[in-house]
C-alpha positions in Angstrom: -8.0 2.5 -54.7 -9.3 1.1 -51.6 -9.4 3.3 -48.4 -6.6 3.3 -45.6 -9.5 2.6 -43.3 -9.3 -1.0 -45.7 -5.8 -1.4 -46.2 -5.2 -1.2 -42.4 -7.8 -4.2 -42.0 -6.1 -6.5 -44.6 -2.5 -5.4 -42.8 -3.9 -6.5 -39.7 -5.1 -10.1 -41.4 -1.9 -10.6 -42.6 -0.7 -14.3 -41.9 2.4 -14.1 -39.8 3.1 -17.9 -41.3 2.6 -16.8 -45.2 5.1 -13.4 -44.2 7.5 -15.8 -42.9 7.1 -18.1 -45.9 7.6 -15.2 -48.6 10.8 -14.1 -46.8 12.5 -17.5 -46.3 11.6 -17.8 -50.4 13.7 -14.7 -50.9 16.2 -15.3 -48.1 18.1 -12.7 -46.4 20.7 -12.5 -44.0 22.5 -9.0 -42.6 26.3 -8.4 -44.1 26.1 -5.8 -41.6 27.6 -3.2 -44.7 25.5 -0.2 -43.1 24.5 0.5 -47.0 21.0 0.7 -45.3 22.3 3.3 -42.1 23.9 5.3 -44.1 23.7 8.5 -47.0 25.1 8.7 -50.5 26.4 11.6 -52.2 23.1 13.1 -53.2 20.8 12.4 -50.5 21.3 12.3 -46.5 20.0 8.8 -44.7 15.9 8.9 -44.6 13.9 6.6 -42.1 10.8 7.4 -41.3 10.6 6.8 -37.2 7.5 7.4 -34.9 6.5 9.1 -32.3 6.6 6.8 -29.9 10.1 5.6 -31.2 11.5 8.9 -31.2 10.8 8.7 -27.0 12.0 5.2 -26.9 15.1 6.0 -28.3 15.5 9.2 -26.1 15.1 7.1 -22.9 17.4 4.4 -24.2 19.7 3.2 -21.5 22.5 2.9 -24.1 22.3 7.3 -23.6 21.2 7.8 -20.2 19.5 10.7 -20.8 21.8 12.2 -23.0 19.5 12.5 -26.1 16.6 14.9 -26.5 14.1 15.0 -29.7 16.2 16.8 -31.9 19.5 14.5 -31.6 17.1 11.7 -32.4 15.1 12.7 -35.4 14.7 15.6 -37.8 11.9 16.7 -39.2 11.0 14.3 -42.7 12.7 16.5 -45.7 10.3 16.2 -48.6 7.8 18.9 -49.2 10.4 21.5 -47.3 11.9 24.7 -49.0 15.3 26.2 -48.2 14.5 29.5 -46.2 16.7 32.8 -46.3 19.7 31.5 -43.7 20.6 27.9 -45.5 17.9 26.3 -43.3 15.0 24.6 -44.1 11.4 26.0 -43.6 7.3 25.1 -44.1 5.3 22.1 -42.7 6.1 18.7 -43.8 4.7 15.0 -42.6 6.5 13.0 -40.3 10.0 12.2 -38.9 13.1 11.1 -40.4 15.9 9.7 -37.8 18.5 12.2 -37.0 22.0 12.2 -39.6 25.3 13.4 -38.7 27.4 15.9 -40.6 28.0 12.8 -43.4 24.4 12.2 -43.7 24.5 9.1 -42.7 22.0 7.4 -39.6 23.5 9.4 -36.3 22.9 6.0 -34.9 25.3 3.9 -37.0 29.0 3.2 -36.5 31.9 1.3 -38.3 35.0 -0.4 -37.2 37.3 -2.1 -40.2 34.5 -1.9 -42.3 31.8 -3.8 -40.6 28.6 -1.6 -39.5 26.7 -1.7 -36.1 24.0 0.1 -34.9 24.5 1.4 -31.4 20.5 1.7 -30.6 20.0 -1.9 -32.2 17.9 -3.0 -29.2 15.7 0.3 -29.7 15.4 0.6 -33.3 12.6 1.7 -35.2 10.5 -0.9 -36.7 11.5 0.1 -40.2 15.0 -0.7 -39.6 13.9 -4.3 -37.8 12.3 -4.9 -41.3 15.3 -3.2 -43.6 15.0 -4.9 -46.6 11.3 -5.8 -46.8 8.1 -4.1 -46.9 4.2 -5.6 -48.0 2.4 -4.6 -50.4 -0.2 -1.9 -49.3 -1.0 1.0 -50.2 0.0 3.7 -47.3 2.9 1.9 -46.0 6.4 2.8 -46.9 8.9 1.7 -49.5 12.5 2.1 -48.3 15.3 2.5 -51.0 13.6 2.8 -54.0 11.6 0.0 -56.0 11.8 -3.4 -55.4 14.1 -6.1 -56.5 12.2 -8.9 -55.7 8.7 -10.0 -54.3 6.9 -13.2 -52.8 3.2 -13.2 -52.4 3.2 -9.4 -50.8 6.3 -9.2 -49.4 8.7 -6.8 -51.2 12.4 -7.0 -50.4 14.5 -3.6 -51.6 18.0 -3.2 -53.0 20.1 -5.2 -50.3 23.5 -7.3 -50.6 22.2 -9.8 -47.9 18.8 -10.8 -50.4 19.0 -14.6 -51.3 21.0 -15.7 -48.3 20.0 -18.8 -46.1 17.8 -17.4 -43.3 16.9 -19.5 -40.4 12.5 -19.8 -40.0 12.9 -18.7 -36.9 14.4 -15.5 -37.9 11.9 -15.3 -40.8 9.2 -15.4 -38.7 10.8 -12.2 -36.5 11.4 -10.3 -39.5 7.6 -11.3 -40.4 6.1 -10.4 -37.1 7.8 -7.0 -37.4 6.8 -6.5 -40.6 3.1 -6.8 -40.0 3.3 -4.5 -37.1 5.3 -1.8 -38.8 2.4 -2.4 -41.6 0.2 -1.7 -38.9 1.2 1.8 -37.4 2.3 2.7 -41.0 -1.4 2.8 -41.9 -2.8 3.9 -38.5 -0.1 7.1 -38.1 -1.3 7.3 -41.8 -5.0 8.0 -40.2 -4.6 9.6 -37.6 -2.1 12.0 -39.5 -5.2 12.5 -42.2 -7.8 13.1 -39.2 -5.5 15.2 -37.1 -4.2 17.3 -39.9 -5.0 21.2 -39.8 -3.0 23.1 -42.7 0.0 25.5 -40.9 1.5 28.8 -41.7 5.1 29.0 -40.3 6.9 32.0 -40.3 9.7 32.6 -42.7 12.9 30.0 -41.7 10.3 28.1 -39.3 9.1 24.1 -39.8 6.1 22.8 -38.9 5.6 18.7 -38.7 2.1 16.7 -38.9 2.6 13.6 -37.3 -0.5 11.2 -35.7 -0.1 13.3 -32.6 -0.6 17.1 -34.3 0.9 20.1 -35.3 4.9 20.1 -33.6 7.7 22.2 -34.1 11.3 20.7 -34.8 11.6 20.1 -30.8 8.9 17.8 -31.0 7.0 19.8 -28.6 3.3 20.3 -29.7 2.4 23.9 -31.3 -1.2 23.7 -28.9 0.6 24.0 -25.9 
């Protein structure tokens, strides 16, 4: 298995032109169904969100300040234990975006059935990119395995797969796709080189993201 250190040089010598290419073979257009915003019966909505993102999205006009860290994203679930109170508790990796009380995105909305996000202009790259992902080793895989794949594009579970999409649009979706490819595999490093193993105190989380040690407040535990 190669090295992230190499998987992040052949993400950033991806061909924008051969993306664009593998996703106009597989075609996709958005139904706007919000299958992709929002949770099922078993599991709550998961999408892994930066830093950087998680600030965007706090300074978003769309909220005028009305969002801190915590109404935007949550720490990511996997690795966490239930503590004594219901809670959750230990140090996990990453950020998911933040759910509301039916597990789904607390981003997304529906009227008469049709989905919309209301951040759409601030969205984190993995939604820009929602169904596809490449082909590397330390990026993510949204929504389970893949359905289909061109070259090393991978598009996921989706109703909109195999629609007509306009080369334009296909080479948006590409560009985004290489960058979130990019920071995948850099928060990937820096998360690795930052890393220091935690000990939180019963009913406490800890998250490693690219930029340290933080509690669920996003504030860093050095401070």
């Amino acid at each position: 298995m190669q090295s992230l250190e190499a998987e992040l040089e052949d993400a950033r010598q991806l061909a924008v032109e051969d993306l664009a290419d593998a996703i106009e073979s597989i075609g996709f257009e958005c139904t706007r169904c919000g299958a992709c915003c929002t949770g099922t019966d078993e599991d709550e909505h998961t999408a892994t969100v930066f830093p950087d993102e998680v600030r965007d999205l706090e300074a978003s006009d769309d909220y005028e300040g009305e969002y801190d860290w915590r109404d935007v994203a949550r720490p990511m679930p996997y690795g966490l234990s239930e503590s004594d109170d219901g809670g959750l508790e230990g140090e996990t990796f990453e950020w998911a975006l933040q759910t509301d009380s039916c597990g789904d995105c607390t981003f997304y909305e529906e009227n008469d059935g049709v989905g919309a996000c209301t951040a759409h202009d601030d969205r984190p790259l993995i939604c820009q990119t929602y169904p596809f992902s490449v082909a590397l080793a330390g990026t993510s895989q949204p929504m389970g395995d893949a359905v289909d794949e061109a070259g090393v594009v991978r598009a996921h579970e989706c109703e909109g797969l195999g629609r007509e999409i306009s080369r334009e649009d296909a080479e948006n979706l590409a560009r985004a796709l290489k960058t979130r490819a990019v920071r995948e595999l850099e928060e990937a490093i820096d998360v690795r080189d930052t890393y220091e193993p935690a000990a939180p105190d019963p009913g406490e989380v800890v998250v490693h993201d690219s930029e340290g040690a933080k509690g669920i407040d996003g504030t860093s535990l050095e401070e």
